[in-house]
N, C-alpha and C positions, 0 to 999 in steps of 0.2 A: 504494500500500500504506500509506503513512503516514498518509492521509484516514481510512483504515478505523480505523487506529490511534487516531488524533486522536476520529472521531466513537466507537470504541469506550470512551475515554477521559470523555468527556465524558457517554456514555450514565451510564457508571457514577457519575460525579460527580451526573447527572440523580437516579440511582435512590438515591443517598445523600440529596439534599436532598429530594426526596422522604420519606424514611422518616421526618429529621429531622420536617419538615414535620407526620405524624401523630402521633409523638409528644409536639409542644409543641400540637396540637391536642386530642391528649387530656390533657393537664396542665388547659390551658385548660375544657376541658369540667368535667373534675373541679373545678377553680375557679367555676364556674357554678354546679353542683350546689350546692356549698355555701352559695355565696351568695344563693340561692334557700331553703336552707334557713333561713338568718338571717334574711333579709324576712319569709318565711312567719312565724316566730314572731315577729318582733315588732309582723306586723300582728295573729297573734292577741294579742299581749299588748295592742295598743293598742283591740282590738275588747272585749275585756277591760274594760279602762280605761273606754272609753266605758260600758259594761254600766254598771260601778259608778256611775260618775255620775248613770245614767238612772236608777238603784234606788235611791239616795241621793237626789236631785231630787226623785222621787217619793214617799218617805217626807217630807221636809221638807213638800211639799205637805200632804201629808194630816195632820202635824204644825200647822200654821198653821190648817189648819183646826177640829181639834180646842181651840187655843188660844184662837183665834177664840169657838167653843164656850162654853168654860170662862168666858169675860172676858165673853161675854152675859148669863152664868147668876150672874155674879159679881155685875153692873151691878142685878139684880133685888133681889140682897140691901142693897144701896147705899140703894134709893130707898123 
């Protein structure tokens, strides 16, 4: 009779660490989410980031060029 006791005993300690068990797993989860949230935006910010520099780069480009331009047109009135 004590055995039954003992494993009755223990079942229920099982079904306690159990429960614990899904509740630090959904703590956990909720802690994922979030952090996934945060990545997410700061690879958009950093895809962001990157944009701007391609569109900046690209203006300087076409910048140099027109300068370029200007200093040909310049050189005409020189000679």
């Amino acid at each position: 009779m004590q055995s039954i006791i003992d494993a009755s005993n223990q079942m229920n300690i099982n079904s306690q660490d159990i429960h614990d068990l899904v509740h630090i797993t959904h703590t956990i989860e909720e802690r994922i989410g979030s952090t996934v949230e945060i990545v997410n935006g700061a690879v958009d910010a950093s895809n962001k980031t990157v944009q701007d520099f391609e569109e900046i780069a690209s203006v300087a480009g076409h910048l140099n060029i027109l300068i370029d331009e200007v200093n040909t047109k310049l050189e005409t009135f020189h000679t």
